[in-house]
C-alpha positions in Angstrom: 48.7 71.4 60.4 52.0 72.5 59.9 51.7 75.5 62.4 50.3 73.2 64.8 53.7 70.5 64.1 56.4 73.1 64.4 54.8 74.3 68.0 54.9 70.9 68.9 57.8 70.4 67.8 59.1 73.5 69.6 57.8 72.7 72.9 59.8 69.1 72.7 62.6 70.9 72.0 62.3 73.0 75.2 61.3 70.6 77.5 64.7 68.3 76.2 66.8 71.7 76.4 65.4 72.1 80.0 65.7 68.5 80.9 69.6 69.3 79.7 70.0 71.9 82.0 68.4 70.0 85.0 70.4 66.9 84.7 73.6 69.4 84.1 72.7 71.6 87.5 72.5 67.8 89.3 75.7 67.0 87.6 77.6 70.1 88.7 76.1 69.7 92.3 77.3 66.2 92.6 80.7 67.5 92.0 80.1 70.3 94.6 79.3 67.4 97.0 82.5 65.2 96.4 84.7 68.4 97.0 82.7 70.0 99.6 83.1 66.2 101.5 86.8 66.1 101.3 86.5 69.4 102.8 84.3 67.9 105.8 86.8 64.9 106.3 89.8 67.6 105.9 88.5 69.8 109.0 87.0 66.7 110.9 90.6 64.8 110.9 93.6 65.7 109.2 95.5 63.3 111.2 94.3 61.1 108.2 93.4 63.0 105.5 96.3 65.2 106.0 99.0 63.8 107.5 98.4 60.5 105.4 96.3 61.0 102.4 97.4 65.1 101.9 94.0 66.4 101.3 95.4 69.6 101.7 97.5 69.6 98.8 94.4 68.3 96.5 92.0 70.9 97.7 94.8 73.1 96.5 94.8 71.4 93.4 91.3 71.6 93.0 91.2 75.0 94.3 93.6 75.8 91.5 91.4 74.3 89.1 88.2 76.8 89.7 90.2 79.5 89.7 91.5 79.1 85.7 88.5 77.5 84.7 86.4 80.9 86.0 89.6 83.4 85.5 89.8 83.0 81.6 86.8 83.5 78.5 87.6 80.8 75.7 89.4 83.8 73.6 91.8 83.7 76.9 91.0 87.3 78.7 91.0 87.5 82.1 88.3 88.0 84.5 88.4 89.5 88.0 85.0 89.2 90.2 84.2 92.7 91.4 85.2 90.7 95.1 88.0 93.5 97.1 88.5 90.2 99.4 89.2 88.2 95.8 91.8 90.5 95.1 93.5 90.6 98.1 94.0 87.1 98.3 95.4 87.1 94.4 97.4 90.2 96.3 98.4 87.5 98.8 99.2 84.8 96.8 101.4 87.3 94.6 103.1 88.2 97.6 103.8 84.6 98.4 105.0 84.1 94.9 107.7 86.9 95.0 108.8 85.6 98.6 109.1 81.9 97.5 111.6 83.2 94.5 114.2 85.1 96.2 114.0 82.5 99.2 115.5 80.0 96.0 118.7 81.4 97.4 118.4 81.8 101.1 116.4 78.3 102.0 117.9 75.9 104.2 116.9 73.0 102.2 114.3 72.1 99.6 112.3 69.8 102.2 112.1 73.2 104.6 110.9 75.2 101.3 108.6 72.9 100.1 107.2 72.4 103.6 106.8 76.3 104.4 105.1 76.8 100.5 102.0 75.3 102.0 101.3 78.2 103.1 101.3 79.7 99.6 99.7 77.2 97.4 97.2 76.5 100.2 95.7 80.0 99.5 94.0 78.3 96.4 91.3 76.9 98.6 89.7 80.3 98.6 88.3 79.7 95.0 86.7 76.4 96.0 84.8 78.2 99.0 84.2 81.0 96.4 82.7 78.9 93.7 80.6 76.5 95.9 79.0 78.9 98.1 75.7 78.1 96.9 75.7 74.3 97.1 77.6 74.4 100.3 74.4 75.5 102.4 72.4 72.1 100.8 75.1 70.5 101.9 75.6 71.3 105.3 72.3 71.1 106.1 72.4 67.1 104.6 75.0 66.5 107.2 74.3 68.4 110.3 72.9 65.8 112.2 75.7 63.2 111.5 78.3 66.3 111.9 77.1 66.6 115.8 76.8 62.8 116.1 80.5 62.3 115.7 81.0 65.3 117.4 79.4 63.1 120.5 81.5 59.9 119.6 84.7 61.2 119.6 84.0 63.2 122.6 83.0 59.8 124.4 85.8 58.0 123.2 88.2 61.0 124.1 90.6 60.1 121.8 92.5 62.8 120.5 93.8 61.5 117.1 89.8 61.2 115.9 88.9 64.6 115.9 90.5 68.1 116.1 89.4 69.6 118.7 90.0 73.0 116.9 89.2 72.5 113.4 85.7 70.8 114.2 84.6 74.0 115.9 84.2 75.4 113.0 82.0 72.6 111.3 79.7 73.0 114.2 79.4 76.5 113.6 78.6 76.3 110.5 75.8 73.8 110.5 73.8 76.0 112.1 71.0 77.3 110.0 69.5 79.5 112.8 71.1 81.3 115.6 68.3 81.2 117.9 69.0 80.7 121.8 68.3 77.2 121.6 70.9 76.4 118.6 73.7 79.1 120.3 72.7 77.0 123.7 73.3 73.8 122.3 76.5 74.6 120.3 77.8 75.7 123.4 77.5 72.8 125.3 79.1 71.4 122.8 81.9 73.4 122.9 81.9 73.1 126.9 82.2 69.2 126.3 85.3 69.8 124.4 87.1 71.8 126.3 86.3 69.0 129.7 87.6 66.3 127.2 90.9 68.0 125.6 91.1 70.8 127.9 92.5 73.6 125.0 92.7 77.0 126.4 91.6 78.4 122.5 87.8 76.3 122.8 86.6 79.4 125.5 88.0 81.7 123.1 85.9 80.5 120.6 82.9 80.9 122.4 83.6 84.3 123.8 83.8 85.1 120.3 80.7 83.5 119.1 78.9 85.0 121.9 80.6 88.6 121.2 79.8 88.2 117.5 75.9 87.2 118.0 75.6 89.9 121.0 77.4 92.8 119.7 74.7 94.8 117.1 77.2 98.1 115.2 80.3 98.2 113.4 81.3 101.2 116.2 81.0 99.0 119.2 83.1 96.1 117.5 86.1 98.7 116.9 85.9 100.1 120.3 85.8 96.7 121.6 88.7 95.5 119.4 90.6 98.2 120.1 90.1 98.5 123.8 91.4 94.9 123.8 94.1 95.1 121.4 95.5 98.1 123.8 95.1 96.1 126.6 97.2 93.5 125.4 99.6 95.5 124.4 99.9 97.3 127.7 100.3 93.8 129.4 102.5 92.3 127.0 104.9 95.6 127.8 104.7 94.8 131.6 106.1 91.5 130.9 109.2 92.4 128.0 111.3 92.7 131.1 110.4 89.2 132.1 110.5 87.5 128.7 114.0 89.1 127.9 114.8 87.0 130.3 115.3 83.4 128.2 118.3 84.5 127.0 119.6 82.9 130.3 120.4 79.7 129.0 121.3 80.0 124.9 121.9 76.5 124.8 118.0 75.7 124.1 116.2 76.4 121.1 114.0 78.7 123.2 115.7 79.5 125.8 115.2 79.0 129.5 111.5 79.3 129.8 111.4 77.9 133.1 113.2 80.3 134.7 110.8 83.1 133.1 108.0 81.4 134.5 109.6 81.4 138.1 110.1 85.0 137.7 105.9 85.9 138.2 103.0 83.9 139.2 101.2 84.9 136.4 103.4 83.3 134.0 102.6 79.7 135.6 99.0 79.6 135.3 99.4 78.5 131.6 102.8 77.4 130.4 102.0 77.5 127.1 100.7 80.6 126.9 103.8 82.2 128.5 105.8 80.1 126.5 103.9 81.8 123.5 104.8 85.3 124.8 108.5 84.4 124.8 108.0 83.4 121.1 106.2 86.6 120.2 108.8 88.4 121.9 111.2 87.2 119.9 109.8 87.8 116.3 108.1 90.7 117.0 110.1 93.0 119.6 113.7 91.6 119.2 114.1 91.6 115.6 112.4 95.0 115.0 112.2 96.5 112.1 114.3 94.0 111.0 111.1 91.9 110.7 109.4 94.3 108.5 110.6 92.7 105.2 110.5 89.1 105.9 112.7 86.1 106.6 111.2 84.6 103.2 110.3 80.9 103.2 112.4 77.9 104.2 114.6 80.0 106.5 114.5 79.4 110.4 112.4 81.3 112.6 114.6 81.0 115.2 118.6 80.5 115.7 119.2 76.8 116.0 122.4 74.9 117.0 122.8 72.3 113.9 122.3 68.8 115.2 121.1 69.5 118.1 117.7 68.4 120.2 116.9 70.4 123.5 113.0 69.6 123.0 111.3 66.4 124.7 109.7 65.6 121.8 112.7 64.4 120.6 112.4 66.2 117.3 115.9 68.6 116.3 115.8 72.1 116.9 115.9 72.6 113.2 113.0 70.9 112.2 111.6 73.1 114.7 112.7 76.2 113.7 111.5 76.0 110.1 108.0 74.2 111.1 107.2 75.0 114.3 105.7 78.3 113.5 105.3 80.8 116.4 102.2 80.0 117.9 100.0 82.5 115.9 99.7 82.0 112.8 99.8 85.7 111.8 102.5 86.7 113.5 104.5 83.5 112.0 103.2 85.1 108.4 104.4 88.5 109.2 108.0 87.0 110.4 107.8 85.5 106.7 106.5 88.1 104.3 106.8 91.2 106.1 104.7 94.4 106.7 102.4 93.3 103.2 100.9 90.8 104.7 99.8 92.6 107.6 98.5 95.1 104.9 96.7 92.5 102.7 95.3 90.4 106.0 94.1 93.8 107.9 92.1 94.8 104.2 90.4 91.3 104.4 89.3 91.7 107.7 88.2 94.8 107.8 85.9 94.1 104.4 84.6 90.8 106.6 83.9 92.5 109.6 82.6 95.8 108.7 80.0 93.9 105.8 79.4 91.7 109.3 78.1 94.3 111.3 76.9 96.8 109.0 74.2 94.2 107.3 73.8 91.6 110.2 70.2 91.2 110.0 70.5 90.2 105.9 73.3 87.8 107.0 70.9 86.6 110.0 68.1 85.5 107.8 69.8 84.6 104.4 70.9 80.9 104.2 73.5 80.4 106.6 75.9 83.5 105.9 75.4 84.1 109.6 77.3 80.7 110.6 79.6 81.5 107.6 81.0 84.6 109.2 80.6 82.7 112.8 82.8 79.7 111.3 85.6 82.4 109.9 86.0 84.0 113.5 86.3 80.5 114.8 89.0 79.9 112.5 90.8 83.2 113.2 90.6 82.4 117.0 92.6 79.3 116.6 94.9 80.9 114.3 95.7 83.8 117.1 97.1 81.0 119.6 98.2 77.8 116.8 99.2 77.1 113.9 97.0 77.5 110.6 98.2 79.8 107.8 101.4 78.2 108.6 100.4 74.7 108.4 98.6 72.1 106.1 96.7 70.4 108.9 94.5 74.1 108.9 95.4 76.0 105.9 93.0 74.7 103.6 90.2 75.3 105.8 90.7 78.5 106.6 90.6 79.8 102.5 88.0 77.7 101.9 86.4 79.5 104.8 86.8 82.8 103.4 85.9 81.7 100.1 82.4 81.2 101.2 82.4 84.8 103.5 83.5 86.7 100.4 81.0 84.6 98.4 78.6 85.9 100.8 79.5 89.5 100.9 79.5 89.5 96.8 75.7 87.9 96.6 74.4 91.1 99.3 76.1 93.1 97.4 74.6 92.5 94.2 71.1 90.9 95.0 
């Protein structure tokens, strides 16, 4: 009788113990859910959520959070994931950390510092895509129908202030739980919707990316692609230096006389902005070499500003725009900041995404949605090539949360 109490007793005690764990797991997903939807709202509209409410500054916070609460045991020893992307981002945000304290003595301002550290403490949304990499494939599947559906309102309304027409890209992409022809068909259309409604030159860059991504089958044919364009451009971006020298015509503006380098070719006036980019990239990159190599630091200018003045229709002074404006590609604007180290830390990370990418794309292809995970990173690093992201908290956010997940990804293959 005893015997037969004590098993009973046993089992109870099991079944409560596993009842624990349950309603804990449901717990710990209902917190994955609240964060992973401020992330949602974050990338759907940060004219609210940002600009207003700062949610990129709490997903910092909370970012911050995972990170100590998985870094240390109770007896206070650190622990370090066996993640090469993990530690290039702690590499990163050391970096950022070094920068932020000598530039205590060659900021501007404190509002100009505090602005440009966004693109430090931002970095901490890596740990929340990190640590929520499993719920976040529930979750996006909850939401995928309602994600397109206000994909489809805004587009009908066309009002520019209730979506971001780069951001959201990246929500489509990741929704997707199969790449077949009929999903990659559909998100295109999508994408060709946006770019009739806001007409933004970076939406077919996106999906010449997607498509290169889901076409493209080895590692080798990505390089020799990517490096077959990256000569390219610098070849054409050589042709042009003798043009974009050429705003030094009229110092009085902020960046110089534009309109007189786009006179100088017809090539130059089929997109103003992107000429008007070149000019920028000229600047930081060409002008100030090797100068440039060590970094200007953060709340410094990025370009030489005449103090009081306002040459820009938007009404705006030159030196808000020289310490936010950022140079139109966010890497380039973080090189100009921290130097040849962050081209070193940023190259690391994406050869690590690109070369897992290609080397295992059939895994990725059939496991959850690590497919649209890498898709949704590229999308990301397209805007970032031609906009701000690193370099701003309307983006930042995103983008480490983004490679949270991706290095999540990698780390599960890896180990599986």
């Amino acid at each position: 009788m005893k015997a037969g109490k004590a098993k009973t007793y046993l089992f109870f005690c099991r079944c409560a113990y596993i009842c624990k764990i349950v309603e804990q797991r449901k717990l710990k997903f209902k917190k994955s859910y609240i964060v992973l939807t401020l992330v949602t709202l974050y990338a759907a509209n940060y004219f609210l959520f940002e600009r207003i409410l700062l949610f990129n500054e709490l997903l910092s916070l909370i970012g911050v959070g995972y990170f100590v609460s998985s870094s240390f045991t109770k007896s206070g020893q650190f622990i370090l994931p066996r993640s090469a992307i993990y530690k290039c981002v702690l590499a990163f945000i050391g970096l950022g950390i070094f920068y932020a304290f000598i530039s205590l003595r060659l900021k501007t301002n404190w509002y100009y510092y505090f602005r440009n550290a966004s693109i430090i403490y931002s970095a901490f949304g890596f740990f929340i895509g990190y640590h929520l990499y499993t719920p976040q494939y529930f979750f996006f599947q909850k939401i995928k129908n309602k994600i397109y559906g206000y994909a489809l309102v805004a587009l009908a309304w066309r009002w520019p202030f209730l979506i971001d027409r780069n951001s959201y890209s990246y929500l489509l992409a990741v929704v997707q739980k199969k790449w077949t022809l009929h999903s990659l068909g559909l998100l295109m259309v999508v994408l060709v919707l946006y770019f009739a409604a806001f007409t933004s030159a970076t939406v077919p860059m996106i999906m010449a990316a997607i498509g290169a991504l889901v076409v493209i089958r080895s590692y080798a044919y990505f390089k020799l692609l990517t490096l077959s364009a990256g000569v390219a451009f610098v070849i054409f971006f050589s042709l042009a230096v003798p043009y974009l020298k050429l705003y030094h015509t009229d110092s009085t503006k902020l960046f110089g006389n534009v309109e007189y380098v786009y006179s100088q070719h017809p090539l130059f006036q089929l997109d103003a902005n992107t000429s008007w980019r070149f000019i920028l990239w000229y600047r930081a990159v060409v002008e100030n070499f090797p100068n440039n190599l060590t970094g200007i630091g953060i709340g410094t200018p990025l370009l030489p500003y005449t103090e009081g003045a306002t040459t820009q229709t938007t009404g705006t002074t030159d030196e808000y725009w020289a310490h936010v404006s950022g140079l139109h590609n966010t890497f380039i604007t973080l090189f100009y900041r921290f130097g040849i180290l962050f081209i070193v830390i940023i190259a690391l990370i994406y050869r690590q995404v690109m070369r897992e990418f290609f080397i295992h794309k059939k895994y990725y292809l059939h496991h959850r949605n690590d497919f649209s995970l890498f898709i949704g990173f590229v999308v990301l690093t397209m805007v970032g090539l031609f906009n701000l992201l690193l370099d701003s908290p309307t983006l930042a956010s995103l983008y480490w949360v983004s490679l949270g997940f991706v290095a999540k990804a990698i780390n599960v293959r890896f180990y599986d």
